[in-house]
N, C-alpha and C positions, 0 to 999 in steps of 0.2 A: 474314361469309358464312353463309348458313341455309341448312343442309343439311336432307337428307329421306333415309331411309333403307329401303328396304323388297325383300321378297321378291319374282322376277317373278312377274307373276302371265299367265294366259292371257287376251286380250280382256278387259283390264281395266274397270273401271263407272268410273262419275264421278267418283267420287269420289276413288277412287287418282289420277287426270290433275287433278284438283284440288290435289291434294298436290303433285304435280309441280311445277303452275303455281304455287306459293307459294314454292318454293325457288331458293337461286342454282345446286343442285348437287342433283343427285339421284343415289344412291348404291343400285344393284344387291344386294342380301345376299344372292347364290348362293350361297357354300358354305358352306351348312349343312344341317342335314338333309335331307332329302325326304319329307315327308306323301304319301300315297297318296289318293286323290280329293280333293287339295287346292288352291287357287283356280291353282296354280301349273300344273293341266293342264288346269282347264276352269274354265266358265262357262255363264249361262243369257245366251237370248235371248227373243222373248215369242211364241209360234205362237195360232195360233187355239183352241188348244186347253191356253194357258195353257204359264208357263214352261218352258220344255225348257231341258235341259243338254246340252251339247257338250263331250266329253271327249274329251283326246290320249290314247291307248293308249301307256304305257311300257316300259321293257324297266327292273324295278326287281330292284334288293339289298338286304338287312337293313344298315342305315346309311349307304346312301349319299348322296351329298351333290346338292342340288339343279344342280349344274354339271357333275357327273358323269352324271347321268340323261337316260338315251337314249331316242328315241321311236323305239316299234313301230309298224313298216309291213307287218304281217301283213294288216292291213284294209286299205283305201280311205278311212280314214277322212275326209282330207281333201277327197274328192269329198262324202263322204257331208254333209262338215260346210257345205261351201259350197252343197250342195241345201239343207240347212237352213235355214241364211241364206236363200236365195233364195227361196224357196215362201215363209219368213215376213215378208219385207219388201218382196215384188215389187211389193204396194200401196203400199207409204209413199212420201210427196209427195218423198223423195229418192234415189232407191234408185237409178234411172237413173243420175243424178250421178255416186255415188261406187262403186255397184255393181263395176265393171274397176277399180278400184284393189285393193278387200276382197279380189275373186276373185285377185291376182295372189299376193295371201298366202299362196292357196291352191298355187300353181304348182310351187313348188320344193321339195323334200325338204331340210329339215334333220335333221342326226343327233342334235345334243344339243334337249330339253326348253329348256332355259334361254336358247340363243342365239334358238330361234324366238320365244319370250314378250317378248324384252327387240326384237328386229328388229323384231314387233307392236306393242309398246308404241310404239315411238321412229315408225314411221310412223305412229299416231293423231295422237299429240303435235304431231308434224311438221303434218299437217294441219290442227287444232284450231289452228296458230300458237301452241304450246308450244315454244320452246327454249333449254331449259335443260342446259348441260349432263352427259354423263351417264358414271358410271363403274361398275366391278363390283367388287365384292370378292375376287373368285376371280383378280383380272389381280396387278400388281404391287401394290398399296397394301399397307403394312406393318402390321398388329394386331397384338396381345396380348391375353393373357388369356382371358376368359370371361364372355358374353352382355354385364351392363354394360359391366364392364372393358375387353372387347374392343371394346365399342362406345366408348367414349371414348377411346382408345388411337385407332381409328380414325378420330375427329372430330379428335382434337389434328393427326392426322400430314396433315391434309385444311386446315388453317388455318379449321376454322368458331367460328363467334361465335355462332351459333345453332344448336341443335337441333328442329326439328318433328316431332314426334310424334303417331301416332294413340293413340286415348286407350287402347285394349284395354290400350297397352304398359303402364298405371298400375298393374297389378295386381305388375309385378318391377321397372321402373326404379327407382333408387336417388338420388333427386331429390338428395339431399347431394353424392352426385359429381360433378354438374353444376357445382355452385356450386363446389365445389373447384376443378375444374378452369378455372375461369371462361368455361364454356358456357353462355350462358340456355337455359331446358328448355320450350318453347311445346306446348300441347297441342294439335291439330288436332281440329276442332270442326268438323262437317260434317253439315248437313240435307239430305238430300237434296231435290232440288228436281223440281217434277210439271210434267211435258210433255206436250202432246199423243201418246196411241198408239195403233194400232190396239187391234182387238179388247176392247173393254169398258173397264171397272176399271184402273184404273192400278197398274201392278206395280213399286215401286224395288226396286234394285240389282242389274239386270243390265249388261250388259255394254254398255260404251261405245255400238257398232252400233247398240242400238238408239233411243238417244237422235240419232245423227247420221241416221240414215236418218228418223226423224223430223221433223224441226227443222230438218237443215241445217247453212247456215254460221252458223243463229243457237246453237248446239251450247257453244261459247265460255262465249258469255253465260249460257245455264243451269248450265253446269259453275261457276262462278265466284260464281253466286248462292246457293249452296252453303254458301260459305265463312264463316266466323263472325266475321263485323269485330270 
């Protein structure tokens, strides 16, 4: 079984639902720390005026854990966020389509950070016809140890035969654990791939939105073409 492991992130890019789509099991890593302006509460979309970022307002603590961290509703922000969206894509050849889907995301108040990103995630996925499916580390599954350790501790307890990995991870995995433990350790290798957008110059790596309000149901196909045979 090939699992994928990663942080949620907010309105994730292609790339990460690429990841998704390579695995049998994709695996949540909420509790752990919490970075402060980090992908885990925002992302950019592409306005006429060049990338803009969309950021959750948190309610944060010195250590606390990304499953712990609560969103601030002092703003409006999620009005504010889904104007955003909309002034920037109310041209693109799909925006009508999926438009009241995006907006309903906007609809509901969630309290924690982590359930809205991963609830996000799982309806693109869903849409994209990704499912794979999906667990958290903060629920019941049993670890040990620390960063590798814990990570392998948590693949053994999960029944995987494969590990997929983004490459940043290459700078601390500890490739000899793998083997020990008889994981194969696959590096995820990801180009991102150029699609039609508005407004000029093509921009990668934002966030999923703008590739499907683009493109479509052909959205799939570009995310996949991605991927590093």
């Amino acid at each position: 079984m090939k699992v994928c492991v990663n942080q949620p992130t907010y309105l994730p890019w292609c790339g990460y639902l690429a990841m998704m789509d390579s695995c049998d099991m994709f695996v949540y890593y909420d509790d752990v720390q919490m970075s402060v302006q980090s992908w885990q509460q925002r992302n950019r979309i592409k306005s006429k005026d060049g990338a803009k970022w969309l950021t959750i307002p948190i309610i944060h603590s010195q250590g606390q854990k990304i499953c712990d961290t609560g969103i601030n509703y002092a703003t409006d922000w999620q009005r504010k966020h889904w104007q955003s969206i909309s002034q920037a894509y109310s041209r693109s050849p799909h925006f009508s389509k999926y438009a009241p889907y995006i907006e309903e995301l906007y609809a509901v108040r969630w309290y924690l950070l982590s359930d809205y990103c991963m609830y996000i995630t799982n309806i693109l996925a869903m849409g994209l016809n990704i499912k794979i499916p999906h667990i958290r580390t903060s629920s019941s599954i049993y670890s040990e140890g620390s960063k590798g350790d814990r990570l392998i501790s948590l693949l053994k307890n999960l029944g995987a035969t494969e590990y997929i990995s983004g490459l940043a991870a290459k700078s601390y995995i500890e490739e000899d654990k793998f083997d020990k433990a008889g994981i194969k350790l696959t590096w995820f290798e990801y180009k991102h791939p150029e699609y039609p957008q508005l407004y000029g110059d093509f921009i990668p790596y934002l966030s999923v939105l703008d590739l499907l309000f683009n493109v479509g149901e052909d959205a799939i196909t570009y995310i996949r073409s991605g991927c590093d045979k």
